[in-house]
N, C-alpha and C positions, 0 to 999 in steps of 0.2 A: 333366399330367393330375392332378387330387384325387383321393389315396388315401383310405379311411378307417382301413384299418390293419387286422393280422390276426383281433381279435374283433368281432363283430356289431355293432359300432357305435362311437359318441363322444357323450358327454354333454356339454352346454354348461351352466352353473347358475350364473346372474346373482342376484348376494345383496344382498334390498331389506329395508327394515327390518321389513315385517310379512307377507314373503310371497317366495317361491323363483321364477327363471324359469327352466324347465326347457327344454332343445332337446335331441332326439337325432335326431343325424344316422346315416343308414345308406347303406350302398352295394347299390342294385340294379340288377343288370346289366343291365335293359332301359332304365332312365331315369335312372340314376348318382346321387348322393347326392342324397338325398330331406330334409326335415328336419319334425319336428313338434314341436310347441311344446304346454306347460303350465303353467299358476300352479299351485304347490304354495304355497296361504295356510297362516300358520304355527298348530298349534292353540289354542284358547284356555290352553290350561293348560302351553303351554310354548314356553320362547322359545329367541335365539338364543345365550343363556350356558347352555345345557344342552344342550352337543352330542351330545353322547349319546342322549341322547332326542329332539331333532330328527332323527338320524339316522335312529335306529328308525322314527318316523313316516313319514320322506321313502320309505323301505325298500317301506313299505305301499303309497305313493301310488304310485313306479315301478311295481311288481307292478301294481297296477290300473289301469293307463293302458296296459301290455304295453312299457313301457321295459323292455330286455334290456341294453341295454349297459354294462358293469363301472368303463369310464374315464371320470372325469372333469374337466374344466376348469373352476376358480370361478373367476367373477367378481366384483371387490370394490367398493362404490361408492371414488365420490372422498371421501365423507365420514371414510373410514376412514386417509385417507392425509397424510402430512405432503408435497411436493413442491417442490424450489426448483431453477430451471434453473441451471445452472452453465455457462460460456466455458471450455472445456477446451482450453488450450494445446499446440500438439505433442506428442504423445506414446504409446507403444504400448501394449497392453491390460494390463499389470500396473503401470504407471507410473500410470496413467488409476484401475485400483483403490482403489491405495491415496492419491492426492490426495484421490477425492473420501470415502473412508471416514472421513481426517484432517478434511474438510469437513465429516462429517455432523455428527462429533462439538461444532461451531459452533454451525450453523444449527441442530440439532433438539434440543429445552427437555430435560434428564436426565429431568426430572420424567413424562416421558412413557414412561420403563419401557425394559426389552428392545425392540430392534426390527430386525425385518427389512428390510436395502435392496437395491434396483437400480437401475439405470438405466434411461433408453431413448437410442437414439443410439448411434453408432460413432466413437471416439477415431481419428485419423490421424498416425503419426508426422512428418506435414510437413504439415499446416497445423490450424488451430483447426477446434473441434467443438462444434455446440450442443447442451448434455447438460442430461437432466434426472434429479436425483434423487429417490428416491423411496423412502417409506417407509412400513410396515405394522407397527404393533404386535403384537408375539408374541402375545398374548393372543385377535388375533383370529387368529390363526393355528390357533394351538390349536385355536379353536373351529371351524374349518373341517375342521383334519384328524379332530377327533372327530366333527362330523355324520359326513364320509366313513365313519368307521369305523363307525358305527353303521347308516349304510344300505350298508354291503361294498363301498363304494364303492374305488376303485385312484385317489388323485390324485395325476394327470401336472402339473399345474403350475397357479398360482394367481397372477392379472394382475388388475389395473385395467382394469373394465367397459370404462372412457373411450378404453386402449388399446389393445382389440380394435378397437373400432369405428372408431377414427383408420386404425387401420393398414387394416382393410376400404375405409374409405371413398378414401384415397390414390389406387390407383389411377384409380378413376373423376372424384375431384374435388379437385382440391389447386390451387394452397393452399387450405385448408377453415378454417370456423371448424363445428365440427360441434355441434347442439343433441339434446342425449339426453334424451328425455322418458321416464324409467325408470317403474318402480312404486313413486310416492314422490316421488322424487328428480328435480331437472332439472339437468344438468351442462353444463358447457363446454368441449370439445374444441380447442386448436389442431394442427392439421394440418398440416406442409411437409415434402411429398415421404414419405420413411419416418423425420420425424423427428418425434417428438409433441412440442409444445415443451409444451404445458401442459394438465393436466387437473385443475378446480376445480367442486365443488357452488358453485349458483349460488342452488337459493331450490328449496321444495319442487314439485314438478311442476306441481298447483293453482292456485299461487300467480302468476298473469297477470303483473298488472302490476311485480312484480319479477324477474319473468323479460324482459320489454318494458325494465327500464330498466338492467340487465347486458348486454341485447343492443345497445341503444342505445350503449352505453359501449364495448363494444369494437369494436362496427362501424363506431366514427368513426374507428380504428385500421386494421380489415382494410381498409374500403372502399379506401384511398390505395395497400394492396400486392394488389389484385386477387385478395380472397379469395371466396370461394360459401359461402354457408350452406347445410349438409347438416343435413336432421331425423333423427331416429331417433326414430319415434313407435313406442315401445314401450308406452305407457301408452293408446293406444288412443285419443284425443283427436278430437275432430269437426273438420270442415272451419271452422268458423267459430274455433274456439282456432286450426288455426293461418295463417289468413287475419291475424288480427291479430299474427301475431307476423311475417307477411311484411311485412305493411307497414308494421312498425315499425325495419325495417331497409334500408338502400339496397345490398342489396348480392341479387345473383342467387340464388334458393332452390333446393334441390332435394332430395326425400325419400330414403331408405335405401329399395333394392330385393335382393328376395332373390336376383337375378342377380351382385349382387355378392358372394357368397357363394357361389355356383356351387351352389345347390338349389334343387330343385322340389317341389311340396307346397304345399297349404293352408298359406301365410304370410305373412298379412297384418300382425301384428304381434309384438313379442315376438322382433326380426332379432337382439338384442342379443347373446341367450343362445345363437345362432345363430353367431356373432361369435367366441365366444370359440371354439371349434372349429377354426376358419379356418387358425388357423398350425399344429397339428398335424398338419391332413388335407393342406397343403400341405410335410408334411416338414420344417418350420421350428420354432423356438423361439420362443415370444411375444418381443416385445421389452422387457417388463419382466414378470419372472417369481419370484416370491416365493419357489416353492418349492425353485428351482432359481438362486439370486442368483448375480451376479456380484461383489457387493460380500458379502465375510465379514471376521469380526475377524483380524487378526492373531494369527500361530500364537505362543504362548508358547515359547521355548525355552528347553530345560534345561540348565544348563552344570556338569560338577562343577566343583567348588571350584576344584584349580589349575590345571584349564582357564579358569577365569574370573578369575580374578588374574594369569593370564599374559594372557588378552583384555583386560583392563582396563591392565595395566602397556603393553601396547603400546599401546593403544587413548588412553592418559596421552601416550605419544612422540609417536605422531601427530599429535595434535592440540597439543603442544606446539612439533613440527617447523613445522606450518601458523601457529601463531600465530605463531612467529618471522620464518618468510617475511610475513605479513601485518603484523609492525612493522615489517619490512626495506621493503618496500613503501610505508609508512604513513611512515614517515621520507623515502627518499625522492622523494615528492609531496613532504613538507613542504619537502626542499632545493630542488627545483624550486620550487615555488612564491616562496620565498625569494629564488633567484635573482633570478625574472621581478620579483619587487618591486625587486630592486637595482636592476635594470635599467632599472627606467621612475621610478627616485630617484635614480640618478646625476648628470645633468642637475643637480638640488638639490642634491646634496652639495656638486659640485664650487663653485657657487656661494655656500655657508657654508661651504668650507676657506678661499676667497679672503678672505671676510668677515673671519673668525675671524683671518685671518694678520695682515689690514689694523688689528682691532682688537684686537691682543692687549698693546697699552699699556694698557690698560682695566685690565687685571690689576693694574700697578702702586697702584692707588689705592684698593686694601681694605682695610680698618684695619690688616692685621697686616701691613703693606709700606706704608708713604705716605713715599714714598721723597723727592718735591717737598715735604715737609715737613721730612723730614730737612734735607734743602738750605738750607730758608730759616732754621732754628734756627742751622746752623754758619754763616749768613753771619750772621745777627745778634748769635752767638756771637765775632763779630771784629772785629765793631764795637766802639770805643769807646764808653765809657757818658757824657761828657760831652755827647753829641749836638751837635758840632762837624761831624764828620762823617756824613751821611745817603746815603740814597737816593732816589732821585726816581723812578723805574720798575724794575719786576725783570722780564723776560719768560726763560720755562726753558723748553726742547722736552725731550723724550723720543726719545730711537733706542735699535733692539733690534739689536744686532749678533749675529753669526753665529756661534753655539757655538765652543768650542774642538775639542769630541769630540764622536762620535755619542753622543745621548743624554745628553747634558747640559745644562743650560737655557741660554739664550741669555742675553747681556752687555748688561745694561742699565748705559744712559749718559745722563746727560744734560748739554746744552748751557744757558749763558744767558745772559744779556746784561744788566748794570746801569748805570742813570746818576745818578751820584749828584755830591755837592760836599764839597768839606771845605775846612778853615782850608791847608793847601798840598798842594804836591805831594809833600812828603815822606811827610803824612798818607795819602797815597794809597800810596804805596809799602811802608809799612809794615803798611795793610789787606791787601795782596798777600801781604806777605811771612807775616801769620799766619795766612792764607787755605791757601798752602803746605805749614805747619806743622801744619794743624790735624787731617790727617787720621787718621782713627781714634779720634782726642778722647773717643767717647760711642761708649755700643753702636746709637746711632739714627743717630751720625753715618757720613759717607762725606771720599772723597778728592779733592780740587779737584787741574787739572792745567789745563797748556795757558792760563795765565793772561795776557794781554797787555790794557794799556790803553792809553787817550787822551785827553793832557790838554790841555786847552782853559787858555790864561792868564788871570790876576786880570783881572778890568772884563770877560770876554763873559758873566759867569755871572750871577748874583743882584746880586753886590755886588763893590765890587772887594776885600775883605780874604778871598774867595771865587775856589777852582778847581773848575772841570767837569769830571768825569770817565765817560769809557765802560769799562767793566770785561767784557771777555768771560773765559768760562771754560769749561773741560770737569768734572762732577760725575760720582764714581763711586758710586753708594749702596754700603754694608757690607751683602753680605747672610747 
């Protein structure tokens, strides 16, 4: 059942920029809360940065209209508001504060001064919440609580016109896209269930066809999620204003009636200021409430000195403790990861050890080791110079034999094979013999070993005053 509450009444006061909508709702026990409406226009000679003296004015107009009741609820346009909806992640209602305070500090320009926030929507610690935040400049704040104070007014709480009327219209019509034709003002309501996802001025009340092409715009959105256009002709508007705004939209219309509000009385328009009353008499909090926020600054705390040098010196540990766990961590990934690369480059390696082992003669032939040079200087080094005796072919291989000891380079050898002729065979035996002798000669020189040949007799060779000879050998380089 709607209480009104223990004094005479509740004020509802929707704030337009040239004029007040005034509702006081009362409880009479023969026909239960009643509601009557007034436009308090603001005087010529004062506006709404002199609250003080609005107040005083407002004071008079009460008295002479027999408004009695001390409390009341303002409503603020959307013009006044900054709003950005936010996807709120798991989380309980002080986890939920302070996100979205850290948020506002983002989204809403500094240059915009002091400001008051809340939200609308409820945070759940186990699944996402669609939140909106919402913001009122201190400034008008002020000027709201000094009207109150000047016409002795008592304000219980101060909400966005757009989300009285969301949360009224909910029950009877959700999803909603709700159209508020204020004093002034034409705003845009979205409506799901008891969550207001957005509430934006749209174009001045007046003004038709920018209100037809706002509606147009977002109704090609509502129409696909089964939303209703709810009016709220507060501004009084003829049948044919809003025929044209029905048929500029495909989606099901339907007007604000004061049954949704649960009063009776002459109320045909003006439900707005009617609206804002609503969660009061129903024992509730608005859901986004200025006066009474849910979002406040963070408390500043005081710390003495070596209370705060002992919080800082630990404050240093911990997070010195955690950076270390997080390089321990951070390393190793990096050996994992390192591994996995060994692992799918092994396959390669093993095939460039083969390589490498099969080509590691390759070595021998760098300037500062030309070890088959060596070779061919001592064998032309044994030759006699009268050039009686020659060669006809030299072919040399290279073999790597197998260390002595781990870790020492392997015994390079090489073999070769010569065919050459000379004036006898004694010429031949004697190329052997200095072949033998020669080794260690030069610092570039090496040791011949393993020497045997074959001689071919006078007449098979060149000439007959000519022998043939095959000369093999084993070459050791000096290294």
């Amino acid at each position: 059942m709607v209480r009104i509450g223990r004094d005479q009444g509740l004020l509802g006061i929707s704030v337009g920029e040239h004029a007040l909508l005034v509702a006081e709702v009362t409880h009479h026990h023969d026909s239960g809360p009643v509601a009557r409406i007034a436009e308090f226009p603001y005087p010529a000679d004062i506006t709404i940065d002199n609250g003080n003296a609005l107040g005083g004015a407002l004071a008079h107009f009460l008295q002479w209209h027999g408004f009695a009741a001390r409390r009341v609820v303002f409503g603020v346009p959307a013009k006044w508001l900054i709003s950005k909806p936010y996807l709120m992640p798991p989380a309980d209602a002080a986890t939920t504060a302070g996100v979205l305070w850290l948020h506002s500090t983002e989204v809403i320009p500094a240059e915009l001064g002091e400001m008051v926030l809340d939200y609308a929507g409820e945070s759940s610690p186990t699944e996402s919440s669609n939140l909106l935040l919402v913001g009122l400049q201190k400034q008008w704040m002020d000027r709201l609580l000094a009207i109150a104070k000047g016409a002795r007014l008592k304000t219980i709480a101060v909400t966005p016109s757009g989300a009285a009327i969301g949360a009224a219209t909910a029950p009877h019509v959700n999803p909603s896209m709700i159209l508020s034709l204020q004093l002034g003002n034409a705003e845009l309501i979205v409506q799901h269930g008891r969550e207001t996802r957005s509430i934006r001025h749209i174009a001045s009340a007046v003004n038709l066809p920018t209100i037809v092409t706002e509606l147009r715009r977002a109704a090609t959105t509502a129409s696909s999620e089964g939303f209703n256009l709810a009016i709220w002709n507060d501004a009084g508007f003829d049948a044919a204003f809003l025929d044209t705004i029905r048929a500029a939209v495909n989606l099901p219309v339907v007007e604000a009636k004061p049954q949704w509000m649960d009063v009776s009385g002459e109320v045909n328009s003006g439900l707005t200021a009617v609206a804002l009353t609503l969660a009061e008499r129903n024992g509730e909090r608005p859901s986004i409430d200025f006066r009474h926020p849910r979002l406040t600054p963070p408390k500043e705390r005081r710390v003495r000195k070596p209370a705060f040098w002992i919080t800082s010196a630990a404050a240093a540990v911990v997070l010195a403790v955690i950076g270390g766990f997080a390089d321990i961590a951070n390393l190793q990934a990096q050996v994992s990861n390192a591994d996995s690369q060994l692992q799918l480059l092994r396959p390669a390696v093993e095939t460039a050890r083969k390589f490498v082992a099969n080509t590691q003669f390759a070595a021998l032939f760098q300037p500062k080791s030309p070890r088959c040079l060596a070779c061919i200087r001592d064998l032309t080094l044994a030759v006699d110079d009268d050039g009686k005796t020659y060669f006809i072919s030299l072919n040399v291989h290279t073999e790597s034999r197998v260390a002595a000891s781990i870790g020492a380079a392997p015994k390079i050898e090489l073999t070769g094979e010569i065919i050459g002729r000379a004036p006898t065979g004694q010429d031949v035996l004697n190329l052997m013999d200095r072949l033998s002798a020669q080794g260690g000669t030069s610092a570039a020189g090496g040791q011949f070993k393993d020497l045997n040949c074959k001689l071919d007799p006078p007449g098979r060779g060149r000439s007959a005053n000519e022998v043939s000879f095959i000369l093999t050998f084993s070459y050791i380089p000096q290294l």
